[in-house]
C-alpha positions in Angstrom: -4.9 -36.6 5.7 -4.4 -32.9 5.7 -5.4 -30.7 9.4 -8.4 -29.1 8.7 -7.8 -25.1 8.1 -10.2 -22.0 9.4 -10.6 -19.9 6.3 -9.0 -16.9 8.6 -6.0 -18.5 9.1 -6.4 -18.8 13.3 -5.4 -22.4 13.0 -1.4 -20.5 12.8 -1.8 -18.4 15.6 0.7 -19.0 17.9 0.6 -16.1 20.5 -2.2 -14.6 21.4 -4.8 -17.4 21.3 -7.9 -15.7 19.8 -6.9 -13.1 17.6 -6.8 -13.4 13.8 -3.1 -13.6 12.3 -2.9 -9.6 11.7 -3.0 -8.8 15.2 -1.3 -11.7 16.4 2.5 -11.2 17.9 3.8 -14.5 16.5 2.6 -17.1 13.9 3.6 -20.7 13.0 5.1 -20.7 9.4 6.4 -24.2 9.3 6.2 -25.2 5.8 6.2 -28.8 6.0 3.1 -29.1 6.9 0.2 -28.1 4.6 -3.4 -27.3 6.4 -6.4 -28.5 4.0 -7.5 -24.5 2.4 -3.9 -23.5 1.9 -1.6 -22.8 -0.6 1.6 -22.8 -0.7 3.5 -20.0 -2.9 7.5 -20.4 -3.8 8.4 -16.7 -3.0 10.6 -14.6 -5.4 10.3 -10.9 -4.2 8.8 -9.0 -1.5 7.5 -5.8 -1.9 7.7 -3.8 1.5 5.6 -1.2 2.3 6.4 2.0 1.7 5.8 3.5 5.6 7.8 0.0 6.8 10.9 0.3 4.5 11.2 3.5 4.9 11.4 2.9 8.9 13.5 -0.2 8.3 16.1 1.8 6.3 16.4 4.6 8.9 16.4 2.2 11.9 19.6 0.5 9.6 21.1 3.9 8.6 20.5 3.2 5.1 23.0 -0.1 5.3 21.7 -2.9 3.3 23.5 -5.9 5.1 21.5 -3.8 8.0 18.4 -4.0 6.2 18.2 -7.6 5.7 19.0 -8.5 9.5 16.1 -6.5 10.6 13.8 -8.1 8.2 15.2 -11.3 9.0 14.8 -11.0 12.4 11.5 -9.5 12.0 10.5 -13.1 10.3 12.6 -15.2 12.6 10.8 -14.0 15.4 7.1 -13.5 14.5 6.4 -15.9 11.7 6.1 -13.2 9.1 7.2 -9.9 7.9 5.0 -7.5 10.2 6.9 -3.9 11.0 7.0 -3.8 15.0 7.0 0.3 14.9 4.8 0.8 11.6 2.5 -2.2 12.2 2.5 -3.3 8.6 3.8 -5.7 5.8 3.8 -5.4 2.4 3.1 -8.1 -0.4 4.7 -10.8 -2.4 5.0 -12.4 -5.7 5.5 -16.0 -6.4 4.8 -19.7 -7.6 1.9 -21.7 -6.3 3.8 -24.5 -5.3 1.1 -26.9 -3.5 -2.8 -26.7 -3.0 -4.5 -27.8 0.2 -7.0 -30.5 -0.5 -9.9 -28.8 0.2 -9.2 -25.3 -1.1 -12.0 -23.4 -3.3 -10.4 -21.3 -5.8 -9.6 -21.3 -9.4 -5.8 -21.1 -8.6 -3.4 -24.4 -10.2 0.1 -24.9 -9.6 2.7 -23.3 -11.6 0.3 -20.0 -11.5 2.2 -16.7 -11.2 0.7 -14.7 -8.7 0.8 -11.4 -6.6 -0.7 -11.9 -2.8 -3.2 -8.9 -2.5 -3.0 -9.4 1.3 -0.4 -7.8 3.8 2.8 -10.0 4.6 2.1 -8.8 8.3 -0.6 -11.6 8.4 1.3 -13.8 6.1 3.1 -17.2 7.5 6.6 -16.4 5.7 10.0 -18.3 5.9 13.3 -16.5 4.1 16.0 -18.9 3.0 18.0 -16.6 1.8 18.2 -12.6 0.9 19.2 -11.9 -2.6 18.8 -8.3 -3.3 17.9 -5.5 -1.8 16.7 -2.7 -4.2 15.6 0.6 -1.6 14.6 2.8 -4.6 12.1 0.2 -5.3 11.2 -0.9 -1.8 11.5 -4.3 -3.1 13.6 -7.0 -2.0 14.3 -10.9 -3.8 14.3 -13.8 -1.9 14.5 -17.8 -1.8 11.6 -18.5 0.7 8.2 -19.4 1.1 4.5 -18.5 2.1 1.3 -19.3 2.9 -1.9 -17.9 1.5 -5.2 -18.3 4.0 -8.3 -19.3 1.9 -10.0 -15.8 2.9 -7.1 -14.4 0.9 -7.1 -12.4 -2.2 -4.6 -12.4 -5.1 -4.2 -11.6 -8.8 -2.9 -13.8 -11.0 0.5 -11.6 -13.0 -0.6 -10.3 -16.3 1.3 -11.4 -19.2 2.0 -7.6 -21.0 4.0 -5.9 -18.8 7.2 -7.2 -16.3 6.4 -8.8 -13.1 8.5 -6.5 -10.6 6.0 -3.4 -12.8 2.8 -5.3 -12.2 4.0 -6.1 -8.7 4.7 -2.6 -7.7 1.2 -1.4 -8.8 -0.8 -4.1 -6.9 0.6 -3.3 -4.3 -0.8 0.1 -3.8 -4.5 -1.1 -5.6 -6.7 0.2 -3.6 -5.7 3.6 -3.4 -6.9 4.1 -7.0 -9.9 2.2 -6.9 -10.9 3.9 -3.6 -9.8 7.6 -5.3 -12.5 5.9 -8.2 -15.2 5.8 -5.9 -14.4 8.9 -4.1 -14.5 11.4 -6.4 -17.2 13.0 -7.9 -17.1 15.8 -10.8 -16.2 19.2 -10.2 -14.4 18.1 -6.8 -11.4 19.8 -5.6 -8.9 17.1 -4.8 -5.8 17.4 -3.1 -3.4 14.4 -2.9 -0.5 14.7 -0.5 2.0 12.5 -1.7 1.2 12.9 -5.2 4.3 12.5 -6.8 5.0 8.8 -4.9 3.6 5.4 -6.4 0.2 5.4 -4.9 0.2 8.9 -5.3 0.6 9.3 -9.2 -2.4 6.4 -9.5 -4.7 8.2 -7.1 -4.0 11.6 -9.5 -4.8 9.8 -12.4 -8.2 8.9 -11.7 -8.8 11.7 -9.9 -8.2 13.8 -12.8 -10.7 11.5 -14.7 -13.5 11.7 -12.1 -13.5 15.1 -11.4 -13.9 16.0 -15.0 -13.0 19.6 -16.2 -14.8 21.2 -13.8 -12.4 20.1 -11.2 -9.0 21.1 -9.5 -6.9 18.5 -8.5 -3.8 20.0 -6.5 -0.5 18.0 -5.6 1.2 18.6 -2.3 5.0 16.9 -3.3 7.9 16.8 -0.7 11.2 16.3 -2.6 12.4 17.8 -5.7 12.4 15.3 -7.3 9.0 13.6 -6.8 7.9 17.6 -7.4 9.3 17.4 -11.0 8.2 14.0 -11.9 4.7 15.1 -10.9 4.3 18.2 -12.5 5.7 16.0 -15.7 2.5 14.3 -15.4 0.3 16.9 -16.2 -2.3 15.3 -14.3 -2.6 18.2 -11.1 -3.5 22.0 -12.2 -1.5 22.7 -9.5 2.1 21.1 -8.2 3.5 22.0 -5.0 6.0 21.4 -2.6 5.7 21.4 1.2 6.6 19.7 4.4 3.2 17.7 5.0 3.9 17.7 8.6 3.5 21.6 8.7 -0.5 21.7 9.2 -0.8 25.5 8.4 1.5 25.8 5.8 -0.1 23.3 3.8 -4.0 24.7 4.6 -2.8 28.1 3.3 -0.9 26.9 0.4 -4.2 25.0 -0.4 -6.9 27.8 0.7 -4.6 30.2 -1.8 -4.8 27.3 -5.1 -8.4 26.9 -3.6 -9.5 30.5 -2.9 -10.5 29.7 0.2 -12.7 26.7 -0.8 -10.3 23.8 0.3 -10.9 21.0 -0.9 -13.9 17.9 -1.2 -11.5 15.6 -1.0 -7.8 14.7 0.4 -6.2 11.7 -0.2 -2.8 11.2 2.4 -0.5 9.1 0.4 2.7 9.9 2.7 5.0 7.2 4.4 6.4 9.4 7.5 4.3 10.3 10.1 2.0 13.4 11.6 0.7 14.5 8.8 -3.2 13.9 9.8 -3.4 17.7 10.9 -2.5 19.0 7.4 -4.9 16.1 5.8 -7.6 17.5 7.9 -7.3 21.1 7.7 -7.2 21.1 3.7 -10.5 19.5 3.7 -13.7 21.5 3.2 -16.4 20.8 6.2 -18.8 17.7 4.7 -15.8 16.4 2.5 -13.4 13.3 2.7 -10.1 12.7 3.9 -9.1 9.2 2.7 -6.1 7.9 5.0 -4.0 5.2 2.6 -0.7 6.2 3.9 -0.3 3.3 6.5 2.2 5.9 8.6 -1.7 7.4 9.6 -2.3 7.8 13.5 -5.9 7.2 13.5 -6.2 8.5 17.6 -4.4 11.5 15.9 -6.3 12.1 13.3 -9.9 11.7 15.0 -8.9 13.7 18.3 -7.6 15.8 16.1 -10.3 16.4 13.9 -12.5 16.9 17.1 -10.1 19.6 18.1 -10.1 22.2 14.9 -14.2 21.2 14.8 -14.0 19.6 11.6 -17.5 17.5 10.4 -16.0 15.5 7.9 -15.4 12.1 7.2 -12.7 9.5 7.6 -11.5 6.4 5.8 -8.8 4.1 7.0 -6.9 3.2 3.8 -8.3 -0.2 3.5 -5.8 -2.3 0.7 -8.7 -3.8 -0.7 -11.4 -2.4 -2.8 -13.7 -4.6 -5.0 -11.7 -5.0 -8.3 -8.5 -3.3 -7.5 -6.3 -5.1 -8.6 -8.0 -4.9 -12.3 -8.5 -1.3 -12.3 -4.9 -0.3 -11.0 -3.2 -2.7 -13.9 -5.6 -1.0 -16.2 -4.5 2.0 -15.1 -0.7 1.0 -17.0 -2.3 0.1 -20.0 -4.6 3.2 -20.4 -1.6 5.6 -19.8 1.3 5.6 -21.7 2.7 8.1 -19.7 2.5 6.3 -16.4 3.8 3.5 -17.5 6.7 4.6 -18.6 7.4 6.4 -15.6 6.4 3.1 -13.8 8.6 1.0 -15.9 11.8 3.1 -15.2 11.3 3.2 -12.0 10.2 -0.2 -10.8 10.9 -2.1 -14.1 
């Protein structure tokens, strides 16, 4: 007879007693032994998150051997791919492999699926690194997992490529929250805008907004510049360190004439960019904090300190139907998709 499970996923806490699996500094990942509301998935990629990989590839100097010791060792030693610096995961795709007897779900085995929950909570074990592909933040493996009954997932569509589908789920709820943010007429800015989450979050920020809006791009690299202003989704491109708090508030009080903006959506994967998020944002509007690289002490002392009223959302991966209206998102938008293909596909 199978242990009985908590729908958290406590039952694998290892160290600290008491705290759910997020939190937790190490987790049991044994495999052999299936708890009654898991499943077990047959892992084929990971897909790191942006703020992590980017850490993990400075921290190895760019050297992929590098790269797969640190995550390795990262797995080896807590139970599961959590970033000890950035604090988060990432997500997988795989093959259910083995149902606990009493899980409730609609999930069967042989299902493809993405895991719409972060690997920094999620009992992992890699056999074996196959590839490591940085421009993608992905990386294949022989391995498995464990997903927690309280987890979500999303089943792989069937009319685009996996590692495509994979690469937008991952960032989900930064569209669906950009949805349900913006209002029409709003002045938008999205810092990051020319990055994955970032093109999404233009996209239906451009639809919400309506005519009557502006939605402004704050880019950092040429290239991610160029590929946004390709777009055509901003009515203004820029580029700028996002780190340099006044330079970005005067680049946006010029494009804004001295309006700012309703709402600003940080989609960045370096830190200290709260200030600039903050100042760019008109008193009464939003600043919606996906970028996991956020400070939140930062950006609420902060806030305090240039008497800012405005409010804050931690960029929360899950948003009701995200997964649905990110994927639709690739299908609406020819132009996306192709950029998404040749980048991730």
């Amino acid at each position: 007879m199978q242990k009985k499970g908590c729908p958290f996923g406590t039952h694998r806490v290892i160290e600290p007693k008491g705290v759910l699996p997020q939190p937790a500094l190490k987790i049991d990942n044994n495999m052999d032994e299936l708890y009654d509301n898991e499943v077990l998935i047959d892992v084929q990629t990971l897909n790191v998150d942006s703020a992590s990989f980017t850490q993990i590839q400075e921290q190895a100097k760019g050297d992929v051997e590098e790269i797969k010791k640190i995550m390795l060792h990262n797995v080896e030693t807590q139970g599961k791919h959590k970033n000890p610096v950035t604090g988060s995961g990432g997500m997988l795709i795989g093959t259910v492999e083995k149902i606990g007897d009493n899980y409730v779900g609609d999930l069967k085995v042989g299902d493809r699926i993405a895991t719409m929950v972060s690997l920094s909570l999620t009992p992992l074990v890699i056999d074996e690194i196959l590839a490591v592909r940085p421009d993608t933040d992905q990386v294949d493996i022989k391995g498995h997992a464990i997903l927690f009954q309280s987890g979500i997932y999303a089943v792989l569509p069937d009319d685009m490529p996996q590692t495509l589908a994979l690469s937008v789920l991952d960032v989900a709820g930064a569209p669906a929250q950009t949805q349900k943010l913006v209002k029409e007429g709003d002045y938008v800015l999205v810092i990051g805008g020319g990055g994955k989450s970032g093109m999404l979050c233009m996209y239906e920020a451009k639809k919400k907004a309506g005519p009557n809006g502006k939605i402004l791009c704050a880019a950092h690299s040429q290239r991610s510049t160029d590929r946004a202003k390709a777009l055509g989704l901003a009515d203004e491109v820029f580029s700028c360190d996002s780190t340099d708090a006044v330079g970005l508030y005067e680049k946006v009080m010029e494009l804004t004439d001295g309006k700012l903006c309703d709402v600003v959506i940080n989609c960045v994967n370096i830190e200290n960019t709260e200030m600039g998020s903050i100042l760019c944002c008109k008193d009464q509007g939003t600043v919606y904090f996906f970028s996991m690289a956020t400070n939140f002490t930062k950006a609420a002392l902060g806030a305090e300190g240039v008497g800012k009223d405005i409010t804050m959302i931690v960029g929360n991966g899950y948003t009701k139907d995200h997964d649905k209206i990110a994927l639709q998102i690739m299908r609406d938008s020819e132009t996306l998709r192709n950029v998404f293909t040749e980048m991730y596909a």
